[in-house]
TIVEXVEX-258913 format. One record per residue (C-alpha): x, y, z; residue in one letter. Coordinates in steps of 0.02 Angstrom, whole numbers, plus 50000, padded with zeros to 5 digits. Example, Ala and Ser with C-alpha at 12.3 -4.5 7.8 and 13.67 -1.06 7.14 Angstrom:
2
506154977550390a506844994750357s
END
This chain:
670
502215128449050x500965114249025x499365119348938x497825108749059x496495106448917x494795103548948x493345098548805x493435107848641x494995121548710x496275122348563x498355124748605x499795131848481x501115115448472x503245125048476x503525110548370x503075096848251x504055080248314x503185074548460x502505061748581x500575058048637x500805047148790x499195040348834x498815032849013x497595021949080x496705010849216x496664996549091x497294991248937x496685002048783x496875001148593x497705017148528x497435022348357x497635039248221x496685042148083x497425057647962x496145070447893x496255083047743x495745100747747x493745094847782x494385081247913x493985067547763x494915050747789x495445046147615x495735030547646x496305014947769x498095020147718x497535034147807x497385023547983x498765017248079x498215006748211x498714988248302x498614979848123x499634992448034x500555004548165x501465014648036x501185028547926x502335043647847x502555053848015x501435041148121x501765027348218x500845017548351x500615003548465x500384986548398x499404980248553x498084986148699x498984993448844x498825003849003x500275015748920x500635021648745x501835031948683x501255037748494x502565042748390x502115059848303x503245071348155x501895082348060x503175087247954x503485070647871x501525066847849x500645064047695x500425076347576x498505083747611x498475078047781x498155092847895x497395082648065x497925069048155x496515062748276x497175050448406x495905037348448x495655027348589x494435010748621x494074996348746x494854979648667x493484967648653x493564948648714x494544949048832x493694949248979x494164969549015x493104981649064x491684986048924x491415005148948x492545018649010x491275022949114x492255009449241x493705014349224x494925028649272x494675043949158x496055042249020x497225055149014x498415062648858x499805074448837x500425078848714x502645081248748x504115085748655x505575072348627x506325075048789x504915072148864x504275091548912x502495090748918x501615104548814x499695098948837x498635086748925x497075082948932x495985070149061x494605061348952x493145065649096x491345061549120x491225046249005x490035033149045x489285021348925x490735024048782x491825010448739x492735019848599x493385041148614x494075053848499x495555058548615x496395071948535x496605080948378x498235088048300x497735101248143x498435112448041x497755129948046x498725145647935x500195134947922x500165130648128x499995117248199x498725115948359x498295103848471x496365102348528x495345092448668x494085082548598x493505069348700x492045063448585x491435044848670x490415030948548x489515018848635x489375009248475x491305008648486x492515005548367x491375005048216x490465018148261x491905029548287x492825026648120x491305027348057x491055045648121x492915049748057x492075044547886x492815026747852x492025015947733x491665001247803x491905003247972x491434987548062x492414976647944x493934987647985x493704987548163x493454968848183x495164970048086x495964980148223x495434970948366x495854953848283x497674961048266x497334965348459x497104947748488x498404944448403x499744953748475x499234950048646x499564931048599x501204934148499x502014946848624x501634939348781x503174928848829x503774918048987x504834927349117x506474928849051x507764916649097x508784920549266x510454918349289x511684919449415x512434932749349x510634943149290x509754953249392x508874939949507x509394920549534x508014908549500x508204892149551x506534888049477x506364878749288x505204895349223x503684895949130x503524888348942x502574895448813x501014886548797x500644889448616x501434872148542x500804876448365x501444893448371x503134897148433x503344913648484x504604925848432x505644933848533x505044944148692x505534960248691x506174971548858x504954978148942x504624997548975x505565003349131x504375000049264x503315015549332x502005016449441x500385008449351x498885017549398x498775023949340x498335011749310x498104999749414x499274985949501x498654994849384x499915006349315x500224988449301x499924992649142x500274990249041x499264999049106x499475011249239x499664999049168x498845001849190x499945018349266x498665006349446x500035016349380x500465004149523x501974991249636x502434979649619x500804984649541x499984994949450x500415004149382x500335004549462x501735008149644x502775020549701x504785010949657x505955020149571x505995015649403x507045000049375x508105000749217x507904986949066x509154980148938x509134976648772x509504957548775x509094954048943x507984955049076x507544968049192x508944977149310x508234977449495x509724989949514x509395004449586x510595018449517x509905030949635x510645024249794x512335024449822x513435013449928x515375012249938x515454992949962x515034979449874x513394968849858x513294954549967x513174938049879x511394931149881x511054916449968x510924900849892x509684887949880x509934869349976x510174856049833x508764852249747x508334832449723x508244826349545x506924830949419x506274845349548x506424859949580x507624868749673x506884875549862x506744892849864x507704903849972x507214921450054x508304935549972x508774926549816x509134942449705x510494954649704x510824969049812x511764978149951x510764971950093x509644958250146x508214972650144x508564978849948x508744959449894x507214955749960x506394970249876x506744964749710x506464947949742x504694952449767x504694963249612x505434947749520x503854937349596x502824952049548x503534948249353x503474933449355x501774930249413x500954945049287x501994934949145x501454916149188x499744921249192x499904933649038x500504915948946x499024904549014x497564918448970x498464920048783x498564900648772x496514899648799x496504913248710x497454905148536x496564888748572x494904898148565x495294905148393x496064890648318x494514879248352x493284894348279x494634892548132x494374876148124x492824877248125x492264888947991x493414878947880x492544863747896x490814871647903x491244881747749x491144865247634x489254861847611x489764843247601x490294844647777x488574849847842x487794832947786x487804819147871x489054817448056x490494824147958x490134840348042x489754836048192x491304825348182x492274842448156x491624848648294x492194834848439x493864836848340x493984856648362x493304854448527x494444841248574x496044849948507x495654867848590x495154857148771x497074849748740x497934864748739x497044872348873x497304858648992x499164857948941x499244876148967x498264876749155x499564860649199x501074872949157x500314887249237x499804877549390x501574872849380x502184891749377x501064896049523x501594882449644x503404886049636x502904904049655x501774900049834x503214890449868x504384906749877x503094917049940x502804905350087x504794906750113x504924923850110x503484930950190x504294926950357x505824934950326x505204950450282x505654967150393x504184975350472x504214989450339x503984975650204x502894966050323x500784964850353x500204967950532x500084949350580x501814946150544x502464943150719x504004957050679x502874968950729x502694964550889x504744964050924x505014980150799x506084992850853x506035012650783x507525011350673x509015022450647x508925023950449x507445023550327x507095009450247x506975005850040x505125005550035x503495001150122x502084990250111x500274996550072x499464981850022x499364963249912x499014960049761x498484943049671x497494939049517x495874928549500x497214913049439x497494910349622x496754922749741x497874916749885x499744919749807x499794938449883x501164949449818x501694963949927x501314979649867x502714992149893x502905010049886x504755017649887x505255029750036x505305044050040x503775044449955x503655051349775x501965051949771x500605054849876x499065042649908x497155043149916x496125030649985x494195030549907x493105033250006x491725032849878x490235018349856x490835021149666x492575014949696x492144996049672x490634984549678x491104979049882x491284996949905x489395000349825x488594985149938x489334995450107x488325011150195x489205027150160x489695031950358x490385015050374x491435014750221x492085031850245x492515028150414x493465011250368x494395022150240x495125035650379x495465018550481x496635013150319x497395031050314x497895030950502x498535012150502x499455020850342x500085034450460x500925023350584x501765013950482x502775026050419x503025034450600x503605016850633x504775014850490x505495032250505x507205038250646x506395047750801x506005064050743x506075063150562x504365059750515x502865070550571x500945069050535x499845083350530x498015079050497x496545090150426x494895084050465x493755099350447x492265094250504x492815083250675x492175068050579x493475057250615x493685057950802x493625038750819x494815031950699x496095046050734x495865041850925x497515029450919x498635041350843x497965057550962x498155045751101x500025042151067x500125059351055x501145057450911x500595071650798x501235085550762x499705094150820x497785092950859x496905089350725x496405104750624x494525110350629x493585122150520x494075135550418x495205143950515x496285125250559x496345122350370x497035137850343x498375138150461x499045119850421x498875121350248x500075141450266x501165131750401x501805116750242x501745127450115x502875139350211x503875125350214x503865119250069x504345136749989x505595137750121x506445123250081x506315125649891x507205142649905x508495134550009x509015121449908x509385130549746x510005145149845x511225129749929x511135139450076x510125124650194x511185135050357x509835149250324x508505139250385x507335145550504x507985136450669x506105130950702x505835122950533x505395105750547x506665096750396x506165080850421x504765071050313x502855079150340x501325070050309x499705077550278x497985067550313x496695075950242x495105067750286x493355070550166x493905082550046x493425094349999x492345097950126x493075113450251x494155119650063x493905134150000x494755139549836x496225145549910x496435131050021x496325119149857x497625130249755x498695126349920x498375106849916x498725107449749x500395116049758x500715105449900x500435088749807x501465095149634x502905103449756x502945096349904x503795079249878x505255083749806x505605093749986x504685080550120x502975086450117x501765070850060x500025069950062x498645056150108x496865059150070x495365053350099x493835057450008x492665053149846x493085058049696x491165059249647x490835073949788x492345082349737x491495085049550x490885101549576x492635108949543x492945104349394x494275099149295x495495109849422x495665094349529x495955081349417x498035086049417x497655084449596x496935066449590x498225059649456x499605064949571x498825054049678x499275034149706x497405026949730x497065011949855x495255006449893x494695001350098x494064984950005x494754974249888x494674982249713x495274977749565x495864996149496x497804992849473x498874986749326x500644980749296x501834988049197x502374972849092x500524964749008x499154975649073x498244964949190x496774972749308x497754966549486x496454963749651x497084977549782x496864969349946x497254984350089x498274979150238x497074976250389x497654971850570x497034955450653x495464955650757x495864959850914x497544961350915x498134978150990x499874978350870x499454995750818x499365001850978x500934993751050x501815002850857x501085019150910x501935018351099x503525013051023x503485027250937x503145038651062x504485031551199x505895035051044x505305051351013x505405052551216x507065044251238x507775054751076x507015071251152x505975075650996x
END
């Protein structure tokens, strides 16, 4: 069972080769120092960090991302080392976030090989810190523990090593983020090339690396991607990402985890469905004329239907933008430091600062570094217009469930008879070019719930807005949520059950009571919480004991199978401490057996619990009202801009979704 840390509480480790997977809302450096029996650093051979990742029993990453994954056998450590103290710190320059103070609260754990988690920890109530003591892995009476530390520095790096007792520590840590910098412009690599017979056909030339003084080695596979938010298209990253989590997105959101190779690109397979035919051949592109580029064609990747091969061809967008724009920002980025190269190594010869020969190395440097950004915006610019090129195509052809409300399929969509692969909950696009969207997609059934902010804290458009009218526009994003997956879902298999404790939300739940297409009145007060919140997890332990009994014909012949949605509107206002245990259990179990939940609330007013909700909220796939830019990929880390889906002015589409619904449900005699 999984030991939930908070600050300062110690846990016994089973065993001494392990994993410290670190998560984020934005990229992070991710360091170790080793102590001896007085926590004394004896040296830098005693640090493994970007600029030297290894050490006897220690490895760890070589660049700043959403995700980590430190590498961990106390038994092979050096002799006298009895801690390990896992470090974590904002990379600096590179236009990130400064203090974790705005970001999502970090969060460790500490697993076994296979992946068991034995500890974690959530790196809470930091604020002006741009550098934390995570962790700490000691030796006590010959065993090992593992304690929450969560120490921030607002001095950062420096001041950190400094407090681990490092001599010299601002010399070191300019060392570490230099070989930050450095990584970040050797690692990040064009999209891979696409063949006809890879993963997804590209009819496009690709991205070039834009470092023509430093070729790059090369790439290598990405990690499978997960959901960034978690950063954040977050996941993104790479995040987290991010894991915004989040995606396409951060990581970021909510696919299945698509599988990688080890000389090749990603697989957009998805070994989890299975068909008995064959995929249908992709279409293919009209001829393109000489010297250009090919036109691009809706549904150019692989997969059984026009629906999955449009789903990864928007995940290959999704790549392909994060990796073209990954390129450009490390091209500035190497032109940057090779004209402050330059620089100091004319300025360091006094003969050089008499006379215009200096000022003749500076036009020179400046000159040089303006070159090789210019070349590297034309080949990005490049990137970009092919990619608005294939967005523009297949925006059109997208299904409803892939589709934004002012696509016109909306207004011709019919309930289907099957679920579809996956949803859309929003765009994404990066400051590059704000209006290249990518649809954010979340897999069906869901495999994670969602919360939607509703806090002025969530993002600086969200901080400009008056509380009732923010928290309102967030239930208004919940219920458009809601019908959308009514609408995607067969008559009857989808149901919505909202809590909203206080009656608060009377006018954006109006459409949906309306329809009369919930599963019930809106639960009031105490006494409603209770009862919905007995009536799922009934269910949910219900279903549980069913499946591993494999006895489904001993169902109660009222039980509801199909899919359940919970809106849960303000929390945790109307919750009680039994009535959080059950949301909790309900978020952890109830997926896996149809019960999903969407919540609205701040984060900030739910404080006064504790650390007990903080499982809760990481369970959780966040999306903002507003634009925000909280999510991360899960290939370089960047922070994406989450743009929620919002119907036209005017336009009455969710309405006419909601009836549809209803006259199925009628006509099926649900």
């Amino acid at each position: 069972m999984t030991a939930e840390l908070v600050r300062g509480q110690n846990h016994t480790l089973p065993q001494t080769r392990l994993e410290i997977r670190v998560s984020a809302g934005t990229p992070v450096v991710a360091g170790a120092t080793l102590g001896d029996e007085r926590g004394t650093v004896r040296g830098i051979e005693w640090i493994a960090h970007p600029g030297s990742p290894q050490l006897p029993g220690l490895e760890v990453s070589q660049q700043a991302a959403a995700d980590h994954r430190l590498a961990v056998d106390l038994e092979a450590l050096p002799t006298g080392a009895h801690r390990v103290t896992v470090l974590l710190a904002l990379p600096v320059g590179v236009g990130g976030p400064v203090r974790f103070g705005a970001v999502p609260a970090p969060f460790v754990a500490v697993t076994g090989l296979d992946g068991t988690e034995i500890a974690s920890f959530t790196l809470t109530d930091l604020d002006a810190e741009s550098a934390v003591s995570a962790l700490e892995l000691y030796r006590r009476q010959d065993v090992w523990k593992v304690r929450a530390v969560g120490q921030g520095y607002a001095g950062g790096l420096a001041a950190m090593l400094a407090d681990q007792g490092v001599t010299e520590p601002a010399a070191l840590a300019g060392t570490i983020q230099e070989a930050v910098t450095r990584g970040l412009a050797r690692s990040v690599a064009p999209p891979p090339p696409r063949t006809p017979e890879g993963d997804r056909v590209r009819h496009a030339t690709g991205s070039a690396d834009h470092r023509p003084t430093a070729p790059p080695p090369a790439p290598e596979p990405p990690e499978p991607l997960t959901d960034p938010a978690a950063t954040g298209p977050a996941h993104t990253t790479q995040s987290h990402t991010a894991q915004p989590h989040t995606a396409p997105g951060p990581a970021a959101a909510g696919p299945s985890a698509a599988g990688t190779s080890a000389d090749g690109p990603i697989n957009y397979a998805h070994p989890r469905r299975q068909h008995a035919t064959p995929p249908s051949p992709p279409p293919t592109a009209p001829p393109a004329q000489p010297g250009q580029p090919a036109q691009p064609v809706a549904g150019d990747a692989t997969g059984w239907s026009m629906d999955e091969r449009l789903y990864n061809q928007i995940w290959g967008m999704f790549e392909d933008l994060a990796r073209a724009v990954a390129a450009y920002r490390s091209a500035v980025d190497f032109a940057e430091s090779r004209m402050d190269q330059e620089l100091d190594r004319a300025l360091s010869d006094p003969r050089n600062r008499i006379g215009g020969a200096g000022d003749r190395a500076r036009e020179a440097a400046r000159a040089k570094r303006d070159e090789l950004t210019s070349r590297a915006r034309e080949a990005l610019d490049r990137d970009l217009a092919q990619l608005a090129a294939e967005a523009a195509v297949v925006e059109p052809a997208l299904p409803a469930a892939y589709a934004g409300w002012g696509n016109p399929v909306w207004h011709a969509h019919r309930i289907p008879m099957e679920i579809p692969m996956a949803l859309r909950i929003g765009d994404l696009h990066l400051p590059e070019r704000t209006d290249l969207r990518i649809p954010l997609l979340v897999r069906l059934p869901l495999e994670r719930g969602i919360w939607v902010d509703s806090g002025r804290a969530a993002s600086e458009a969200a901080a400009l807005m008056d509380t009732d009218r923010l928290r309102r526009l967030a239930m208004e994003t919940a219920v458009a949520h809601a019908a959308r997956l009514l609408a995607v879902y067969p008559p009857g298999e989808f149901a919505v059950h909202v809590i909203d404790p206080a009656g608060s939300a009377a006018g954006p739940l109006a459409p949906l009571v309306e329809a009369g297409v919930l599963a019930g009145p809106p639960a009031a007060g105490p006494g409603g919480v209770a009862s919905v919140l007995a009536h799922l997890t009934r269910r949910v332990d219900l279903v549980q004991m069913a499946v591993r009994a494999r006895a489904a014909d001993s169902l109660p012949p009222d039980l509801d199978t199909g899919e359940q949605l919970l809106v849960v509107n303000d929390f945790p206002h109307g919750f009680d401490d039994r009535a959080v245990t059950q949301l909790r259990y309900l978020a952890d179990e109830g997926p896996a057996v149809g019960v999903h939940l969407l919540m609205v609330a701040d984060r900030e007013e739910a404080s006064a619990y504790g650390p007990i909700l903080d499982p809760l909220w990481r369970s959780l796939l966040r999306i903002t009202p507003v634009a925000d830019s909280h999510l991360a990929d899960p290939w370089v880390g960047h922070a994406w801009t989450y743009e929620p889906l919002t119907v036209p002015p005017g336009s009455r589409v969710l309405e006419q979704v909601l009836a549809a619904v209803a006259e199925a449900r009628r006509a099926a005699g649900r």
